[in-house]
Structure formats: structure tokens, C-alpha cells
N, C-alpha and C positions, 0 to 999 in steps of 0.2 A: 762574798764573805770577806772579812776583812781582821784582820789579828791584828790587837794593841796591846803594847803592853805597859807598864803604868808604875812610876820609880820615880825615887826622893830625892835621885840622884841629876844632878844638873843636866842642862842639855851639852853640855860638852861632854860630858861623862858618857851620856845618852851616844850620842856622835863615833866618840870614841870605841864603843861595845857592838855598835852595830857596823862599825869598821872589820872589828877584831873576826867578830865573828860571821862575818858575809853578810847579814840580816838586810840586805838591801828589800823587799818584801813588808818589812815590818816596819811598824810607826810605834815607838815610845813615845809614852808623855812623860811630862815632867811636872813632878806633884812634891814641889820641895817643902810644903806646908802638911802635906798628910792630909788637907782637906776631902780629896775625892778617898780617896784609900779610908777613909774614916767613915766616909758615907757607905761602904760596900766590904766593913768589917773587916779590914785589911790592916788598919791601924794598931803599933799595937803601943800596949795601955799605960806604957812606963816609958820606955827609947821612943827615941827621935826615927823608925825606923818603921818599914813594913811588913807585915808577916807576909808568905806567900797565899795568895790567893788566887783561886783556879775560877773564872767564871764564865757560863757562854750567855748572853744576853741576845734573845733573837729580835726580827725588825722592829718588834712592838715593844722593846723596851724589857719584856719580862726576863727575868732568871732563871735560865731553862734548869742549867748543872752548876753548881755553887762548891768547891771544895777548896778547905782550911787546914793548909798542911803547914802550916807553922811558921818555921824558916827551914823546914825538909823541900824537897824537889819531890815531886808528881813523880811516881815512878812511871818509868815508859809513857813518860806527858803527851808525845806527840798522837802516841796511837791509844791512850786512853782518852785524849780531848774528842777525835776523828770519831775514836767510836762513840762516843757522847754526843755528838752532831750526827750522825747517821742514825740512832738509837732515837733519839726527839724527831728527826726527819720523816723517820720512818711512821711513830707514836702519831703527829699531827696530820699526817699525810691521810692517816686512814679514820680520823675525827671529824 
């Protein structure tokens, strides 16, 4: 499994954030155009900016868990995401 995460914000910015914050782990992109963010309704419809957008996308491309919280923060993101991959894990395992 592999977490990205996906910002307007340059890739020095990028650099800089995953310095600050240990995210050695993690791979930003850099979407200074809003193109990808536009395509997966993250864009938002007036600012140069992106809302947050919460998504798990499994091997096959689909959109398993999709949540649009605005420019709010995922409460308890890390262990709402887990349990949302464990939750579908579970779901297709027995499909």
C-alpha cells in the first residue's frame, strides 16, 4: 500500500513539509495547475486552491472511500483511513 498525498503547493514547499514534519514515508505530488485535484473533485470552484479530499483508490483504479471535508481536517484521519482499508479489505475478501 502506498499513501500520496496531492498539493498546489510547489515541490519545495512539498520538500519543505515533509522535512518539518518527519513524512519520510510519504510522496506528495505537486498539482500547481489543479488539473489532477479537478479530476477527483478536490478542486475547488472559485480559489486557486484545493479542498481536502480523503480517497482510497484500490489496485484496480476503483474509488473504494471517497470523503469531502472541505478545507476541515478528517477527524482522527489516520484511524478513520485504516479502518476504511480494513473495512473494504474485509468486504472484498469475502466476495
Amino acid at each position: 500500500m502506498k499513501i500520496l498525498g496531492l498539493s498546489r503547493d510547489s515541490a519545495e514547499s512539498h520538500r519543505k513539509f515533509i522535512e518539518k514534519h518527519s513524512l519520510k514515508n510519504m510522496t506528495l505530488l505537486v498539482d500547481e495547475k489543479g488539473k489532477i485535484a479537478k479530476l477527483y473533485g478536490a478542486d475547488h470552484w472559485l480559489l486557486p486552491l484545493s479542498k481536502r479530499v480523503y480517497l482510497i483508490i484500490d489496485q484496480k483504479m476503483n474509488i473504494i472511500y471517497h470523503k469531502d471535508m472541505g478545507f476541515a481536517l478528517l477527524p482522527d484521519q489516520s484511524q478513520t483511513l485504516i479502518g476504511e482499508i480494513d473495512r473494504t479489505t474485509k468486504k472484498t475478501s469475502h466476495d
